[in-house]
C-alpha positions as CSV (number, residue, x, y, z in Angstrom):
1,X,-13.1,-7.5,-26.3
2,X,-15.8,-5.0,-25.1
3,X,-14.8,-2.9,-22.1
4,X,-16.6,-3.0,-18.7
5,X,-19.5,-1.4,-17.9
6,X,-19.1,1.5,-15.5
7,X,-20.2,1.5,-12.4
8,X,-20.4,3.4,-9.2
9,X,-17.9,2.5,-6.2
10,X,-19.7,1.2,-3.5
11,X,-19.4,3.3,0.2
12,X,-20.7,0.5,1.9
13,X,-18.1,-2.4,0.7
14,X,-15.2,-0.1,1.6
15,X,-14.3,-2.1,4.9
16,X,-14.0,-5.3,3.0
17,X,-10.5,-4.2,2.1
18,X,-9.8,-2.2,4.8
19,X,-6.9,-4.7,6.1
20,X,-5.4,-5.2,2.7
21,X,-5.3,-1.6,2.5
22,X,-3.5,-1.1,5.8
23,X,-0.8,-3.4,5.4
24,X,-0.1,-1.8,1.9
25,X,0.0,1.2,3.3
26,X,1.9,0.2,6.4
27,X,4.6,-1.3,3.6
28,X,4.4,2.2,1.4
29,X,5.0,4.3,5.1
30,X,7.3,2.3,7.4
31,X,5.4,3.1,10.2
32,X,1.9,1.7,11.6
33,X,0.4,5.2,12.9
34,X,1.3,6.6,9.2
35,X,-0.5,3.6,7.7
36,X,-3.4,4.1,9.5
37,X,-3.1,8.1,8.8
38,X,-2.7,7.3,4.9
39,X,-5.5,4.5,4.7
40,X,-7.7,7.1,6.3
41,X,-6.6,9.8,4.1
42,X,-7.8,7.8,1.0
43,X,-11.1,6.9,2.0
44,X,-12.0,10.2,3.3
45,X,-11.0,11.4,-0.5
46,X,-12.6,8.9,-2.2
47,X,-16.2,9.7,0.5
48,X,-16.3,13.4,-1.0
49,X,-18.1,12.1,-4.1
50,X,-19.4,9.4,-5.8
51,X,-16.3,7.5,-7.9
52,X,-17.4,5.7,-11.4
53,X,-14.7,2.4,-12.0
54,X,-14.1,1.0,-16.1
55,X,-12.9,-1.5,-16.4
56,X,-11.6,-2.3,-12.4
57,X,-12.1,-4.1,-9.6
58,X,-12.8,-2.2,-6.2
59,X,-9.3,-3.3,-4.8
60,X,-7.4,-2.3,-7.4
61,X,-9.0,1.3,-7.6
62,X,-8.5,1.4,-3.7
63,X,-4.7,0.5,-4.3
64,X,-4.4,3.3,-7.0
65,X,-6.0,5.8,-4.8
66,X,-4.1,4.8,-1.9
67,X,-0.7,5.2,-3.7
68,X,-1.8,8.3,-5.6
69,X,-2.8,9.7,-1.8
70,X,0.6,8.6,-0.3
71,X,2.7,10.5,-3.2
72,X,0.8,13.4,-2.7
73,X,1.1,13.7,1.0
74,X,4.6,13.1,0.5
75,X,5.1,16.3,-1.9
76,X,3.3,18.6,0.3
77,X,5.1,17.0,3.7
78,X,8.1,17.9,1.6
79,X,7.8,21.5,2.9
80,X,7.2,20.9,6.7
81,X,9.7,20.3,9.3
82,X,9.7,16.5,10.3
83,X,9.6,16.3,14.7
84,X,10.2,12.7,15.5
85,X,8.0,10.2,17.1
86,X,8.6,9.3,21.1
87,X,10.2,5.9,21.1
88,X,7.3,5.2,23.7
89,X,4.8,5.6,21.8
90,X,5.1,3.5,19.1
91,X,2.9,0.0,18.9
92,X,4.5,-2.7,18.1
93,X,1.7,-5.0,17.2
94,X,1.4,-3.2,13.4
95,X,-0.2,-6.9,12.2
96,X,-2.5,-6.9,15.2
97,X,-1.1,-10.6,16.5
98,X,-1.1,-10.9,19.9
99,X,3.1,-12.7,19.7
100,X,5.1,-9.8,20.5
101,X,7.9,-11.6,18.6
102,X,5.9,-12.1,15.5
103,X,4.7,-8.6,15.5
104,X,8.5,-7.5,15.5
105,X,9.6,-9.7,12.7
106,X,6.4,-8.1,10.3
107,X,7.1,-4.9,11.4
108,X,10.8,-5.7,10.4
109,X,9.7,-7.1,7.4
110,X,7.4,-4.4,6.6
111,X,10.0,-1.6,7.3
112,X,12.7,-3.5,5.1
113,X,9.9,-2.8,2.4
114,X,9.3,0.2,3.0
115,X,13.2,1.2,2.4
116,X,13.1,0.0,-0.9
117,X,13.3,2.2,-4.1
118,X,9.5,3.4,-5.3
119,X,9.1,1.5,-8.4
120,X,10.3,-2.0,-6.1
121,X,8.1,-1.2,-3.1
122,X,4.6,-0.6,-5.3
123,X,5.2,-4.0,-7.0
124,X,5.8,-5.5,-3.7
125,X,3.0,-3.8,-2.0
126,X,0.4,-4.6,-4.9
127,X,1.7,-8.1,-5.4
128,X,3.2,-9.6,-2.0
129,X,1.3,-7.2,0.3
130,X,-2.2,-6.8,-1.4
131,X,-2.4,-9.8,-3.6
132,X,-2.8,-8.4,-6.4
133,X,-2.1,-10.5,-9.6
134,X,1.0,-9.3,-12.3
135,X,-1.4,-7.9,-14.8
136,X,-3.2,-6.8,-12.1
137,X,-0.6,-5.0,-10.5
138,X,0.8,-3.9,-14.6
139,X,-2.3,-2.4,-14.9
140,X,-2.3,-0.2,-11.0
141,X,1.7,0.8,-11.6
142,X,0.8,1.5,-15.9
143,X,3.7,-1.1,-17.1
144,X,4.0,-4.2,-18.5
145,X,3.4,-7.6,-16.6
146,X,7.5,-8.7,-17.8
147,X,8.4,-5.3,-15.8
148,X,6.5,-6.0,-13.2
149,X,7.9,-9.9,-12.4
150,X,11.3,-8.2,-13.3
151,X,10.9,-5.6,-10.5
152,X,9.5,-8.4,-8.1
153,X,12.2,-10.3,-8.4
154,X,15.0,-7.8,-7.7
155,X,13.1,-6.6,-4.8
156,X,12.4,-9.7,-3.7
157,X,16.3,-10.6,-3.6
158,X,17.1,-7.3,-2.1
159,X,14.5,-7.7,0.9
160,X,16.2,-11.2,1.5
161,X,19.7,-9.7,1.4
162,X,18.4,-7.4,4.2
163,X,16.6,-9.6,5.7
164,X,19.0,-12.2,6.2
């Protein structure tokens, strides 16, 4: 099996996965002003320079850089005192659908994600979320394809538990 030539990311075909970026990035944060925070976050890092992919789809690297961006801001947010958001400022229409009532139930859904242990919520977000195949999503979290189904499953039955 020979590996994949490398090749340079393209700046220009960035947007094509802009919305399965957000909502994976809406499921990693819990909250749509966060998502749209992170998602800009990672493309402004990966715009410094030009990034070389082996072996990987544009999506996939986008995913990787996205959760890589997440944990990081996470560490350094670590140190800072948190001040709440204003209850009146939040926008309820996270999936963009003009049903206020469908718009609640993703956001529900989305937050009930987003409470879930790390190594549950990336699978989720990479398979559920993105769309991203189990080898796909082995090869984004570094595991095996059996750990990855396995991890699906249990969050799968813990976000209906919640859900329900």
């Amino acid at each position: 099996m020979t590996a994949a030539p490398a090749r340079t990311l393209d700046p220009e075909r960035l947007g094509d996965h802009l919305d399965r970026l957000y909502r994976a990035a809406r499921a990693l944060t819990g909250c749509p002003h966060d998502a749209q925070d992170l998602v800009q976050a990672t493309y402004e890092r990966i715009l410094r320079r030009p990034r070389v992919l082996r072996e990987e789809d544009d999506l996939g690297y986008l995913l990787r850089a996205l959760r890589h961006t997440f944990y990081s801001e996470r560490r350094s947010q670590a140190c800072r005192p948190c001040v709440p958001a204003d209850p009146d400022d939040l926008d309820m229409r996270a999936s963009g659908c003009p049903d206020p009532a469908e718009a609640l139930e993703s956001s529900v859904v989305l937050d009930a994600v987003a409470a879930l242990p790390d190594a549950y919520r990336d699978t989720v977000v990479a398979v559920d979320v993105a769309g991203l195949s189990y080898r796909e999503t082995a090869e984004l979290l570094d595991t095996r394809e059996g750990t990855v189904m396995s991890r699906l499953f249990r969050a799968r039955n813990r976000l209906a538990d919640e859900l329900a």
